[in-house]
C-alpha positions as CSV (number, residue, x, y, z in Angstrom):
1,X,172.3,32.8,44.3
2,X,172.4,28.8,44.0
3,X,169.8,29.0,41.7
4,X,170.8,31.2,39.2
5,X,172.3,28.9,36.7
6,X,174.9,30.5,34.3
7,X,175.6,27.1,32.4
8,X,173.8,27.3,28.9
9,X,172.5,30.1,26.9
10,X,168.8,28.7,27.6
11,X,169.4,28.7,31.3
12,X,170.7,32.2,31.1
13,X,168.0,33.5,29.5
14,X,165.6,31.8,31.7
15,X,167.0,33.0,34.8
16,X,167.4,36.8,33.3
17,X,163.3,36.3,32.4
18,X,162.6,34.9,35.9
19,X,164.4,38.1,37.6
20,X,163.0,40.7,35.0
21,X,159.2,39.3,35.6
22,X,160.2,39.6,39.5
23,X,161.7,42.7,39.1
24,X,158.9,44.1,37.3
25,X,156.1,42.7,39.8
26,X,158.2,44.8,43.1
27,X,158.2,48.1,40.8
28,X,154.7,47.9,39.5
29,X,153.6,47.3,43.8
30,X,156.1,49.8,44.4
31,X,154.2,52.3,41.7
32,X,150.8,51.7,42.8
33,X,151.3,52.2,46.4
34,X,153.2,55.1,45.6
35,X,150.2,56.3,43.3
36,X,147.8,55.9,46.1
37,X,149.9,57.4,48.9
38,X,150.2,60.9,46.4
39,X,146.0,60.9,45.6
40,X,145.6,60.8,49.1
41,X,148.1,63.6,49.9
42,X,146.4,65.8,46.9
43,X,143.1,65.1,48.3
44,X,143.8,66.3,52.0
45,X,145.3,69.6,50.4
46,X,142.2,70.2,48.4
47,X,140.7,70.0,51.5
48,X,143.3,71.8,53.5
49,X,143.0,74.5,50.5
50,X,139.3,74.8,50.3
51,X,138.9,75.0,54.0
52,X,141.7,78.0,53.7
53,X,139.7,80.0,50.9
54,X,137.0,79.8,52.9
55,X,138.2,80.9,56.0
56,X,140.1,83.7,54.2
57,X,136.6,84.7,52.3
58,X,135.1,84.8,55.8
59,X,137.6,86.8,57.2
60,X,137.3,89.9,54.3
61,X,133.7,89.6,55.1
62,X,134.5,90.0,58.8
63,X,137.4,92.0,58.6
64,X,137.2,94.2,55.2
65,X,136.7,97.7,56.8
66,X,139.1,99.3,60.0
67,X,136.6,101.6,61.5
68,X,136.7,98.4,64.2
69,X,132.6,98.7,64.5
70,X,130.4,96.1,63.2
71,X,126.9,97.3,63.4
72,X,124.7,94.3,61.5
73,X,120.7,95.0,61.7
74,X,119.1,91.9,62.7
75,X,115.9,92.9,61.0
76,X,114.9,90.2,58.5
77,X,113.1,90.8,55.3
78,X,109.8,90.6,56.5
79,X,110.6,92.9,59.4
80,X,111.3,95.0,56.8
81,X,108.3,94.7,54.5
82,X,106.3,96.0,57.3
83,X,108.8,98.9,58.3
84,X,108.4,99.7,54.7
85,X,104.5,100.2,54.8
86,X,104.6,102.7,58.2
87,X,107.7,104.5,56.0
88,X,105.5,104.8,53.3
89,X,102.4,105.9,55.2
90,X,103.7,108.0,57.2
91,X,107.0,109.9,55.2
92,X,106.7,109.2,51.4
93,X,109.9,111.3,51.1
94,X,113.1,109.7,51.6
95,X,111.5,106.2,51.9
96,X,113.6,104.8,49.0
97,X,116.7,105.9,50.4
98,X,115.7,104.0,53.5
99,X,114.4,101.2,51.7
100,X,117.8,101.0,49.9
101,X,119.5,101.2,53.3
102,X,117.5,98.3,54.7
103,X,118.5,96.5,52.0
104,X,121.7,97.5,52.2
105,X,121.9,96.4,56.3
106,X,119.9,93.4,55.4
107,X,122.9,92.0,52.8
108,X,125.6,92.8,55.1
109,X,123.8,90.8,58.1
110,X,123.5,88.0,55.5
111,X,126.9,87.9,54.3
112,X,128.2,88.1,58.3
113,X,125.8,85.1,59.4
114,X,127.4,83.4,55.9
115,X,130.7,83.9,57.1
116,X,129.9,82.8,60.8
117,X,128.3,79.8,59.6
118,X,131.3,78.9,57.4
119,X,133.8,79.6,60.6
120,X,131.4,77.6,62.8
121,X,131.6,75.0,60.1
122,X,135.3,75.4,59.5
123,X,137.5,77.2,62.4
124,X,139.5,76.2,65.1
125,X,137.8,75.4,68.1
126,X,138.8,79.4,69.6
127,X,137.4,80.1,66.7
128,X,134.6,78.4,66.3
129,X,133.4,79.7,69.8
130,X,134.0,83.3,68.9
131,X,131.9,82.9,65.6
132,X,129.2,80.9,68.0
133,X,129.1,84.0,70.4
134,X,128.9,87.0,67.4
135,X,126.1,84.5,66.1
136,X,124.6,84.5,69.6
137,X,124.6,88.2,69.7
138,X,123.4,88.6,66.6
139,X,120.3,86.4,66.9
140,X,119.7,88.6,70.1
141,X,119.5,92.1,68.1
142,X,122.9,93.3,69.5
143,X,125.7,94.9,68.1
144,X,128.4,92.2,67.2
145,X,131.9,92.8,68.2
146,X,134.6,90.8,66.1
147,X,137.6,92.2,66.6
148,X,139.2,88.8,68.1
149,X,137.5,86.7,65.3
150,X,139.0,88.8,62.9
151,X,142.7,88.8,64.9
152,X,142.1,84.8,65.1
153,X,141.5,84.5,61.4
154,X,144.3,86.7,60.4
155,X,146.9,84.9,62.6
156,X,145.5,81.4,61.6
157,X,145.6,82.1,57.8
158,X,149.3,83.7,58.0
159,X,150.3,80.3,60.5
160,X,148.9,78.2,57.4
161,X,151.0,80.2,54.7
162,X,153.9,79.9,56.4
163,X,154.0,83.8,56.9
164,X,155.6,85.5,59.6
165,X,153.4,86.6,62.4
166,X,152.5,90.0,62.2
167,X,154.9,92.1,64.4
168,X,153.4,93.4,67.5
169,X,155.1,97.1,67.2
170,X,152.6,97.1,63.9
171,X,149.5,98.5,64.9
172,X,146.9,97.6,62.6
173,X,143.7,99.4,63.2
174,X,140.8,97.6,64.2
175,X,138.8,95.2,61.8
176,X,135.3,94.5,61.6
């Protein structure tokens, strides 16, 4: 405070200047920091939302019928191409409806390995080793059971909402 000087209109002025340029250089700091501190908070929920839509994608993939039985053909397309020429040798009728089937089986195996690959790339770590285990099985030619993926998703997704955990006196029929 000694050396604001009050004397003279010049001095006056000089010393309001001096505090307004002073003033003005804190708020502009304050600003940009400020500025940078929200872009970083809107990129991490980008992220945080993108990593959710996925998840919740891969879990109407996994979990989008309750008959609880997830029966994926491991055949790959050209397993198939030369089921198709026995089919067609042997029983011309019906052999598009099979065909159709096949391909049927063969987009639902593909849209399950999608939607482990995206939980491998993007789960928890329980999850993450339940989507490594289906994949397991599934590379083996077994049936995959993901009933505890599916609970796992569900309960991660609602914890990430901010939803109340499903009640455990609800019985929800089993996913998959």
């Amino acid at each position: 405070m000694r050396n604001l000087d009050f004397t003279s209109w010049p001095a006056l002025l000089s010393t309001l200047l001096g505090l307004s340029v002073i003033t003005l250089i804190g708020v502009g700091i304050r600003l940009l920091a400020m500025q940078t501190i929200q872009q970083r908070r809107e990129r991490e929920n980008r992220q945080v939302n993108e990593r959710l839509r996925t998840l919740i994608a891969a879990y109407k993939t996994l979990g989008g019928s309750f008959t609880g039985e997830l029966a994926v053909d491991p055949a790959h397309l050209r397993d198939l191409k030369g089921d198709a020429g026995d089919v067609t040798e042997h029983a011309p009728k019906g052999s598009a409806a099979r065909a159709s089937r096949s391909d049927r089986s063969r987009r639902i195996r593909d849209a399950v390995e999608a939607a482990l690959s995206d939980i491998i790339l993007l789960g928890t770590e329980d999850q993450v080793r339940l989507a490594a285990a289906a994949a397991a099985e599934l590379a083996a030619g077994r049936p995959v059971e993901t009933a505890a993926l599916v609970i796992s998703l569900r309960d991660f997704i609602r914890q990430v909402l901010d939803l109340q955990p499903v009640p455990p006196e609800l019985a929800i029929p089993k996913q998959g």
